[in-house]
C-alpha positions, 0 to 999 in steps of 0.5 A: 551872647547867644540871641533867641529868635522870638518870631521862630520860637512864636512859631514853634509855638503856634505848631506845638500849640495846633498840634501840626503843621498844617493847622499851623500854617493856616493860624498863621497864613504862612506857605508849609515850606516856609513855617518847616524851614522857621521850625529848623532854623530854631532847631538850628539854633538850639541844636536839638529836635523839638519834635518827632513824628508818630506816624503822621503826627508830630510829637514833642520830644523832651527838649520840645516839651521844655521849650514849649513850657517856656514859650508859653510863659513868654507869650503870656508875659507878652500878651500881659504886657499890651493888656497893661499898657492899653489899660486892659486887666490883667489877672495873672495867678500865682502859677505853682509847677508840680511834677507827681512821681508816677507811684505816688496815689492820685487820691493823695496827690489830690489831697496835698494839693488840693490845700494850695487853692485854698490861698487868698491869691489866685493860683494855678496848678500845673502837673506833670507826672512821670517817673521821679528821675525824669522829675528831678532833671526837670526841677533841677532845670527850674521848669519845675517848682516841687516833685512830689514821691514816695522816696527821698532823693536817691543816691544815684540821682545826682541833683542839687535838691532837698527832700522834705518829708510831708508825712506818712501813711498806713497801708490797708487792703481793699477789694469786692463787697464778696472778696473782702466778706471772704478774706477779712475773717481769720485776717491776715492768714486768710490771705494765704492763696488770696488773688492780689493786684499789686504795683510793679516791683519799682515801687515802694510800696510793692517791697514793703508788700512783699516783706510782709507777705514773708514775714507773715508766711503769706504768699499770695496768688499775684493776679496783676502788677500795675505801674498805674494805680488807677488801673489797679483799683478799677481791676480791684473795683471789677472783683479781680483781686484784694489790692493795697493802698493808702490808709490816709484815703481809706474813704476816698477809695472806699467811696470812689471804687466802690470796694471794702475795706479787709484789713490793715497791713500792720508794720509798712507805711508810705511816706510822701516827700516834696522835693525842692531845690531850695532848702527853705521852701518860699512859694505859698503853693508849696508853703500851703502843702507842706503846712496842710500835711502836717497839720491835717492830711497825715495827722491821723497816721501819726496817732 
């Protein structure tokens, strides 16, 4: 059996944790040299850089990021093994690791999670969010207890893992009080040469965008593509462009960006999956997403 070293991984920690080694040096009152050759022993051990450098700061490479999630674990459980055996109390919630595909809306994030702190139990929400195949490696290596995304599992994934579709959701179009005043009568042939902000092509949505466009005869003056759809809405909200989103946070968008409704997009809808590597789902975090979903959050999408 392999033996991990924990005063080199504390010290991983603590650099990971400080942000340099420098910082580090000093919460630990250790020498630069010494604290540098603990952090390559561990790498040693490992066989893998834990960090990279970007200019003059130290970043966390994949498998740093991994390691770190774990040493905080460790040192948590550690930390609350003394508070119990001093008497002390300890109030460890129920810890519930998310990773949210990166076309997935916020808004609708937000929603399914939000269902989660509505346990009894103290719980704590961990999100990481990046692109789904990055996601699914992570979950596949049980550093994640659920992936949220708009698309089942794909093929070419190759993971032990099962796709759980939470619900799905109309399509709507917003932009400007004087866009949407513009574009929303003779909708949707006013649409033709209309300026769109829309997601990048990698994107569920954006195909389903496009299909429409050719199957109505529209084709759009395209002003932008986003991969984040938080920067699409904020160019939506400074008049740049009518763009799309989900029907299910009409309001939210609505309120949050101050933007009009100008239309439905009749015949595409999102779907939302949760993806786990259980079959039967066991967490309460993940249980009360799942059941607020189906129950509440895409209920109207479905009448």
């Amino acid at each position: 059996m392999e033996w991990l070293n924990y005063h080199h991984l504390l010290y991983f920690w603590v650099i990971a944790r400080e942000g340099s080694i420098t910082r580090a040096c000093e919460a630990l009152n250790l020498s630069q040299p010494a604290l540098s050759a603990q952090l390559r022993a561990l790498e040693d051990t490992l066989g893998e850089k834990l960090f990279h450098r970007v200019g003059r700061t130290l970043v966390l490479t994949d498998v740093g990021q991994i390691a770190y999630r774990y040493s905080q674990e460790i040192f948590s459980l550690g930390q609350e093994l003394t508070n119990t055996i001093k008497g002390r109390p300890t109030h460890r919630p129920v810890k519930l690791v998310v990773g949210i595909a990166e076309v997935v809306p916020k808004m609708v994030a937000f929603k399914l999670l939000e269902s989660a702190f509505g346990l009894a139990d103290e719980l704590e929400i961990v999100c990481w969010e990046g692109r789904l195949e990055r996601l699914l490696t992570e979950l596949a290596l049980h550093s994640l207890d659920i992936v949220l995304a708009d698309t089942p599992i794909p093929s070419t994934v190759r993971i032990q893992g099962h796709s759980h579709l939470l619900g799905e959701s109309g399509v709507s179009l917003f932009a400007s009080q004087t866009l949407a005043d513009k574009y929303r009568r003779k909708f949707p042939k006013s649409l033709d040469g209309a300026p769109f902000l829309l997601p990048t092509g990698n994107s569920m949505l954006r195909r389903g965008m496009d299909e429409w466009f050719s199957r109505n005869g529209i084709i759009p003056k395209l002003v932008g593509e986003f991969e984040d759809g938080a920067t699409m809405k904020a160019f939506g909200q400074a008049g740049k462009g009518i763009f799309p989103g989900s029907t299910v946070v009409a309001k939210e968008i609505s309120r949050q960006y101050l933007v009009k409704k100008v239309g439905e997009v009749q015949d595409v809808r999102e779907q939302f999956y949760a993806i786990s590597v259980e079959r039967r789902l066991k967490h309460p975090g993940v249980l009360a997403i799942v059941d607020s979903a189906k129950k509440a959050i895409f209920r109207e999408s479905k009448s």
